[in-house]
N, C-alpha and C positions, 0 to 999 in steps of 0.2 A: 651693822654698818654704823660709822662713826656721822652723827653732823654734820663736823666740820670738813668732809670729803664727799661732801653729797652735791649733785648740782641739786640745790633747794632753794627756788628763788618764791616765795612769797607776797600775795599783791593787799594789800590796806583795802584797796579798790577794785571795781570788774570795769575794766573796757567799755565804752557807749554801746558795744554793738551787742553786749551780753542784757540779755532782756529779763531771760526765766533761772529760777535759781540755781540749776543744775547745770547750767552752761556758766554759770557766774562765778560757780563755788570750781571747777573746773581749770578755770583760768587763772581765780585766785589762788589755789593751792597749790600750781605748778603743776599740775598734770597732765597738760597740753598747753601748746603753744601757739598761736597763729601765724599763719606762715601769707595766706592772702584767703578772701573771702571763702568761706566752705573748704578749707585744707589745714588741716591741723598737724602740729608734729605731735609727738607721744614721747613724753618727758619721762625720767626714768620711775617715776614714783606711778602715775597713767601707767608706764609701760607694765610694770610689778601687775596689777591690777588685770589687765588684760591677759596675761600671759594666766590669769590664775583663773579667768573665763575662758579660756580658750583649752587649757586641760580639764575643764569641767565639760565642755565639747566633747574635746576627744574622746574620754573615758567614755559618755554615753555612745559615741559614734559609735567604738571600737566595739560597743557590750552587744551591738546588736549587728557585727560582723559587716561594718563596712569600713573597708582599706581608703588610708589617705592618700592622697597623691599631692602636688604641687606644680599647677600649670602657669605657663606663663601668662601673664595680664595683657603682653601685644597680640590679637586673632589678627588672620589674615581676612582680608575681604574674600576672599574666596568662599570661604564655609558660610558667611553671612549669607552670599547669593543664594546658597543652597540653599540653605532655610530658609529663605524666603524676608528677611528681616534686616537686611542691609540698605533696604530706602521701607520698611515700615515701623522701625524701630521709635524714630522720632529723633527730635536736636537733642534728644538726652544723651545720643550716643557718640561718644569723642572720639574723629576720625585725624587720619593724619598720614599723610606719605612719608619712606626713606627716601637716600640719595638717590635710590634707581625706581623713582614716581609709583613704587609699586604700595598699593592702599591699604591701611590696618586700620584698627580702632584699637582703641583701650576697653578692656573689657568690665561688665558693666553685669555681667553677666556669663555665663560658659557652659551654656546647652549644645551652643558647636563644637569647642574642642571636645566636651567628653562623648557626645557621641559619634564625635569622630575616631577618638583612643579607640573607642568599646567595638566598633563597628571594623576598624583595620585588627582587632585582636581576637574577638570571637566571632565563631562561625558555627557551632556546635548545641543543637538544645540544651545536652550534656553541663555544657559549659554555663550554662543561666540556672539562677539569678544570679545578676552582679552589680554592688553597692560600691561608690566609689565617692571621696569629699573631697574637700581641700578645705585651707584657711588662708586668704589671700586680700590685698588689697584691688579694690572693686573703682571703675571715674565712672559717674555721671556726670553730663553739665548740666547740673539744676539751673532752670532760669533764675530760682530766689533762694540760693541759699539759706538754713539760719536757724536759729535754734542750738547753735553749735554742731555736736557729732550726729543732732536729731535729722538734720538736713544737710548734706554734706557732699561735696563735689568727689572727695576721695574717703573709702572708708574702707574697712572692714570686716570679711563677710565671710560665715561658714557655710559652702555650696554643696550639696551631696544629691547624687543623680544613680536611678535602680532601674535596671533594666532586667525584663523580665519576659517571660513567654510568651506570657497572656495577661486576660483584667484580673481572675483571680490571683497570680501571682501578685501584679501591681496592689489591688487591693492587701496585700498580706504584706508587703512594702511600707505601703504608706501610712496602716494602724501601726508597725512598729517604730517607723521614725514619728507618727502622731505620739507615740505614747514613751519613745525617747525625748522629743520636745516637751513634754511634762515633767519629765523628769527632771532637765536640764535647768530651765527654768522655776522650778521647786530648789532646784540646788542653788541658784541663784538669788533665791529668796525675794521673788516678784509678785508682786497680787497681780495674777496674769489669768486671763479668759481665751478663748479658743471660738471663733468667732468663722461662720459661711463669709469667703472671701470673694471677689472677683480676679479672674484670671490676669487679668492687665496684659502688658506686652511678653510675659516668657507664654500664653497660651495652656492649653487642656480643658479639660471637662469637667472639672472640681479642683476646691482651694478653700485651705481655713487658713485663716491669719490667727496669730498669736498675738497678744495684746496685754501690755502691762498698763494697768489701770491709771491713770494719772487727768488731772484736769488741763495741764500743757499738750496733751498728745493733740497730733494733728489731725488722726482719724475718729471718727463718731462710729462708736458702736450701737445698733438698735438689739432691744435684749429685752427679754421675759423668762418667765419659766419656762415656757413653751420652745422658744426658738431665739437664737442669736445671729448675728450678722454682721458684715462690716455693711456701713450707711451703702456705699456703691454697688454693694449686692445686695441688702434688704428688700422682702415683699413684703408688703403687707392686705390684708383684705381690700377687696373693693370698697371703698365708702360711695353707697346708693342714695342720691340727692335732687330731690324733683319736689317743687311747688306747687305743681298743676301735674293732670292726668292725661287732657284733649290737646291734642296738637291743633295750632294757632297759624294762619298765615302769618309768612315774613311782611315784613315793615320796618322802613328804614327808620334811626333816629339823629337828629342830628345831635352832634356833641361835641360843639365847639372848642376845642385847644386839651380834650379831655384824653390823658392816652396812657396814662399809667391805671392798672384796677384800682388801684385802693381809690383815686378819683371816680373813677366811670361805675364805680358800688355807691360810691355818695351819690353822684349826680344821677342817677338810676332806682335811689332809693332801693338797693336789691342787696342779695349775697353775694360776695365773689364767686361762691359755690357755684352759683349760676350764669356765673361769665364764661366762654371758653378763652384761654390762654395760649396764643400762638406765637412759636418762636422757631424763627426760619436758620437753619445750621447751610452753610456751605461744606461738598464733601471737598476736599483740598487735592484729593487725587483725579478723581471723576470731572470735577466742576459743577456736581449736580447741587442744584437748592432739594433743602427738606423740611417741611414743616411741620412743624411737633404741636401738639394741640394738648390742654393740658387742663382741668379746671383751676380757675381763677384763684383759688385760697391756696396753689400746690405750686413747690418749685419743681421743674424739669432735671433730670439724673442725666447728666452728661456721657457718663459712662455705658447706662445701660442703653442711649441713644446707638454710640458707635460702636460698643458689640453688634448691636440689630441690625449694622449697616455695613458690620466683618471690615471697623476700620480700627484704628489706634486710637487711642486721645487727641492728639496730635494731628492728627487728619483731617481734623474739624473742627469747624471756627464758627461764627456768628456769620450770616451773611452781612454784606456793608451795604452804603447805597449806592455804589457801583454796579453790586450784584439786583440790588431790588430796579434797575432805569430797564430791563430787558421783562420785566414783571407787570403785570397788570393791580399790584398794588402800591402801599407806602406805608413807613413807617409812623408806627403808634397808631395802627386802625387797620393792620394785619387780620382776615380774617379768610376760615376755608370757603368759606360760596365761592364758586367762582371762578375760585384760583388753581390754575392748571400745575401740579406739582407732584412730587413725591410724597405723601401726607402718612405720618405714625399718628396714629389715634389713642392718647391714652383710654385705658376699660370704663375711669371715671368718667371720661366725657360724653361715652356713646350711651349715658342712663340720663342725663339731664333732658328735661322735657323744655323745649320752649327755650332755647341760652339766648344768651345775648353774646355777640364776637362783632369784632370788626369787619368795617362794610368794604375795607379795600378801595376806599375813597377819602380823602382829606377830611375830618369832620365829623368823619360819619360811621355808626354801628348800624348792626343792625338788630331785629329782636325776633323772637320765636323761631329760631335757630333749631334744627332737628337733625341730628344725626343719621344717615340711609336718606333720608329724605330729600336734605338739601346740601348734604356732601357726602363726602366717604372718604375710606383710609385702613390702612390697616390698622387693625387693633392690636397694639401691644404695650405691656407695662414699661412707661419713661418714665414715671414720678417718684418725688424723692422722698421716702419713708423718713416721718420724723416720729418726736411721743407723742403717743394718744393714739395713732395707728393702732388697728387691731391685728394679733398675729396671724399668720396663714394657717396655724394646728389647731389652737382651739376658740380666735376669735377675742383673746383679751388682750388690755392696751400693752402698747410696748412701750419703753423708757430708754432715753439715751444716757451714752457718758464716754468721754473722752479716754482714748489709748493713745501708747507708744506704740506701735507694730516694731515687735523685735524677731519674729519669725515671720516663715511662710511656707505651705505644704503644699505642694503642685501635684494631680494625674495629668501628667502630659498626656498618655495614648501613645499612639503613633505620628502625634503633629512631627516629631522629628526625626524620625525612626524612617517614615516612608519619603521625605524631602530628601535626608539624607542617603537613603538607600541602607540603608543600618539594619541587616539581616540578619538571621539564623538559619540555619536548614532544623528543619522537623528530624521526626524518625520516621516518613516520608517521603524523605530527602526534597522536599518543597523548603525554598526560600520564602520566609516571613517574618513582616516588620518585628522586631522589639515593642515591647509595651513601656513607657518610659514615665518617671517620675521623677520630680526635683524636689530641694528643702533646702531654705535656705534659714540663717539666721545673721541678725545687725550682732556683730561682736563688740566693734565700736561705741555702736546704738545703744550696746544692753547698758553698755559701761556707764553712758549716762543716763540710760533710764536707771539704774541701781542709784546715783547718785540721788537723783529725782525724787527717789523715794524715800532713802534713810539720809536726809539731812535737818539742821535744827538751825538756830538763830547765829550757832558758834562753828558752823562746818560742816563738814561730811561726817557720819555717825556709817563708818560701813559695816557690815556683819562682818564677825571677827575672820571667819576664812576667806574674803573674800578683798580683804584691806590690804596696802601693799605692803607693811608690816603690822604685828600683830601687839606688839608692846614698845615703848618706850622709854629708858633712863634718863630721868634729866635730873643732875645734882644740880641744888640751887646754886653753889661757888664748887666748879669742877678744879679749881685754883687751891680750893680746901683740904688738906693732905688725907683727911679720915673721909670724905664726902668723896674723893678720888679713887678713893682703895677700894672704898663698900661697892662705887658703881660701874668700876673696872669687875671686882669681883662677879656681881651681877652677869653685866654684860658678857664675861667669860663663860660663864656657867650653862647662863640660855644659848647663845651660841651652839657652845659642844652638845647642845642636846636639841640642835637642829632648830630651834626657835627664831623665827623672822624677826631680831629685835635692833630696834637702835639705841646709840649711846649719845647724848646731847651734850656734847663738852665742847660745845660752843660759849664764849665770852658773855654772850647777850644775856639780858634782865631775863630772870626767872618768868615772869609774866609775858614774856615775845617769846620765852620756848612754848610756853603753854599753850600759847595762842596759836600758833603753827601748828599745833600736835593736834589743837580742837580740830582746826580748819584742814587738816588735810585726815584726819578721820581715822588715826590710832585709835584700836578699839581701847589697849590698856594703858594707864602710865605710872610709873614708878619713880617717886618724885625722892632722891634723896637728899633731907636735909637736917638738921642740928640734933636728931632721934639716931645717928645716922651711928653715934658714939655709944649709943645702945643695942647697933644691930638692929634696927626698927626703922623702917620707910612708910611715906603714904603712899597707897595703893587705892587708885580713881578708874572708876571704870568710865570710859566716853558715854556710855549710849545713855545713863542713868544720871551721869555727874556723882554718883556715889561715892564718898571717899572713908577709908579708913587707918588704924596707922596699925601695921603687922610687924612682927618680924620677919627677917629676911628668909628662914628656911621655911617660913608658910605662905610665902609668896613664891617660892621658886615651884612651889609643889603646885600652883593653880597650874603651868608651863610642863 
């Protein structure tokens, strides 16, 4: 490809709204464009780029004998009903009527259409297992877009769904597409970990997330030798914390205007450890209050709340003081005595001897607080595993650090197989569900997590297969009749022998081609100039800054 026919437009600068370097370097190099908040276009040089992850895809899909297809991104509200996910999905999900009022979404997701294909086309044991993808543009409406393609209202997404007889089938599924996502991502050249996920809104009974290591990623990984996890599904040990042994009668204390812990540990002279932590969730479907009990030093895991309550994210809010006027307490002195509710007990708090919690009165706690004694709740784990947790295997600390999630491995089960009606006959002749599983990966996403990772102070530094071309000619005066011949010659030569290369016979200062070729992240460049009357160019490789000066016929041989 010639320069000067390229749409190549280059920025000095990143946009206000470009924060982290890989959405910066993104903008600046013309490989995406902004079109309006969280929607990108994909400029031809991005475009290159993608097209060369998305054959990196394919090859591993195809090697492990699953057929692509391409569906459309409009679902009908109908299949949603059926699954059950067309008012539990959340506002993430962008809906929209035709001229004849009849209701679709943008799809955001496509566990309904494909088990809708699979379900009107096979009917046969015979006929299973069956592995099916696509590669497609995916709308959420994120409340906060940003990050650039890391957060994005339209992206791009590789979906593949296996349907199978049974769990041992599904099991035999999803170690091959786990260990094609390895692959994939090795080929991508990602410092990437495989991390126990939460299910979220697609559903099933297990999920690992794939995760490129990065300090910008959005999700917190908890990790040891022992066990890894993403933060929304991390366990970790009970931590057992008691002062005292004899249980104490309650006694009120007053504590005037005191209503956050880190106060009410000072003015208590005590541990947070020793406080309980109460925080009252409204369910948004039901209307019920629920109050989460938590010890004092722990945040509460939102997530593992609304599994426990078989709701969505989205379901559940904070209660307001609208909801607290029909309650027998008030806010900032929230406590379970008392209080007539739905109550989750996290495990930590039913070991504390003697707590101190709120007295559900203006002012006022109370102290020697007991668990069984002087409330109850069900006990289950809502707290949110940070470092220094101990693992669930053998007991030793765990340690965080920030990921990209560029995949995801779903066991659906039969969550959609039996909604949908999505059968087989046996050899039997008994109708039974499909066993179903999904895998997705950010296409989009990867693009700029790869960016993420291999960039330096001068641009994108990308792995040489993986760049949207692989070399660059740029004669210092293209105007120069010997500097023209040698890098026509060149350019000819890589060409016919299949080579990604371009030719820089652009006008501009030798130093503004360079500087483009840093910033958009050629891995090679072949600079020809005044050697140029000996048959001899400099040859710079990006990722090193390494430069030397060759002849032409021991540069053409590196190609």
């Amino acid at each position: 490809m010639k320069a000067s026919r390229m749409c190549l437009k280059t920025l000095k600068e990143a946009p206000q709204e470009a924060v982290i370097d890989s959405h910066i370097l993104l903008l600046r190099s013309g490989m995406i464009k902004k079109n309006v908040a969280g929607v990108y276009t994909y400029m031809p040089l991005g475009l290159k780029v993608l097209k060369k992850i998305e054959n990196i895809v394919r090859e591993e899909m195809d090697a492990i004998g699953s057929e692509e297809i391409l569906c459309s991104a409009l679902q009908p509200k109908e299949l949603w009903i059926e699954s059950g996910r067309w008012t539990k999905y959340g506002p993430e999900l962008m809906r929209l009527k035709d001229r004849n009022d009849r209701e679709f979404c943008l799809g955001p997701t496509h566990e309904e259409i494909f088990t809708s294909i699979v379900r009107d086309s096979i009917r046969s044991y015979k006929e299973l297992p069956v592995s099916l993808y696509q590669i497609q543009t995916k709308y959420r409406d994120e409340m906060r877009p940003r990050f650039g393609l890391i957060r994005s209202r339209e992206f791009i997404m590789k979906d593949a769904y296996t349907f199978d007889i049974d769990e041992t089938g599904l099991n035999k599924s999803y170690e091959d597409m786990y260990h094609a996502y390895e692959r994939i991502f090795t080929r991508l050249h990602l410092n990437f970990t495989a991390v126990l996920a939460d299910t979220g809104n697609i559903g099933g009974n297990a999920s690992h997330q794939f995760m490129a290591l990065s300090n910008i990623g959005e999700s917190t990984i908890i990790y040891n030798s022992n066990y890894s996890a993403d933060q929304e599904k991390a366990e970790a040990k009970v931590d057992v914390y008691n002062e005292e042994k004899d249980l104490k009668d309650i006694q009120e204390v007053s504590t005037p205007n005191v209503k956050t812990i880190e106060d009410l540990s000072k003015f208590l002279n005590t541990s947070p450890k020793r406080i309980i932590k109460a925080i009252v969730y409204k369910d948004l479907i039901s209307k019920e209050l629920v109050l989460c009990l938590i010890r004092g030093d722990r945040e509460i895991n939102k997530i593992k709340v609304a599994n426990k309550l078989g709701l969505g994210e989205f379901d559940l809010d904070f209660a307001t003081d609208a909801d607290f006027s029909s309650t027998s307490s008030v806010f900032g002195f929230i406590g379970p005595v008392g209080l007539k509710m739905k109550t989750l007990v996290d495990p930590e708090v039913t070991h504390i001897v003697n707590a101190y919690c709120g007295g559900n009165k203006k002012d006022v706690h109370l102290k020697n607080v007991n668990y069984k004694r002087d409330f109850d709740g069900e006990v289950v784990d809502i707290r949110l595993v940070v470092a220094g947790d101990l693992d669930i295997v053998k007991g030793e600390p765990l340690k965080e650090e920030r990921g990209i999630e560029v995949g995801q491995v779903f066991k659906l089960g039969t969550k959609y197989s039996k909604a949908m009606n999505c059968v087989y006959v046996n050899d039997k002749g008994q109708e039974v569900p499909m066993v179903m599983g999904c895998y997705g990966i950010g296409i989009s996403r990867a693009l700029q997590a790869i960016v993420e990772e291999y960039h330096d102070e001068n641009g994108i530094s990308f792995p040489d297969d993986l760049a949207p071309y692989k070399v660059v000619i740029v004669p210092v005066k293209y105007t120069d009749e010997v500097m023209k011949n040698l890098a026509d010659k060149m350019y000819d030569e890589l060409k016919s022998k299949g080579v990604d290369v371009i030719l820089d016979d652009r006008a501009s200062s030798l130093g503004v081609k360079l500087h483009d070729w840093d910033l958009v992240g050629i891995p090679y460049h072949i600079i020809v100039g005044r050697d140029a009357v000996n048959n001899q160019v400099e040859f710079k490789t990006r990722r090193d800054g390494n430069k030397e000066v060759l002849d032409v016929d021991v540069v053409l041989k590196k190609f």
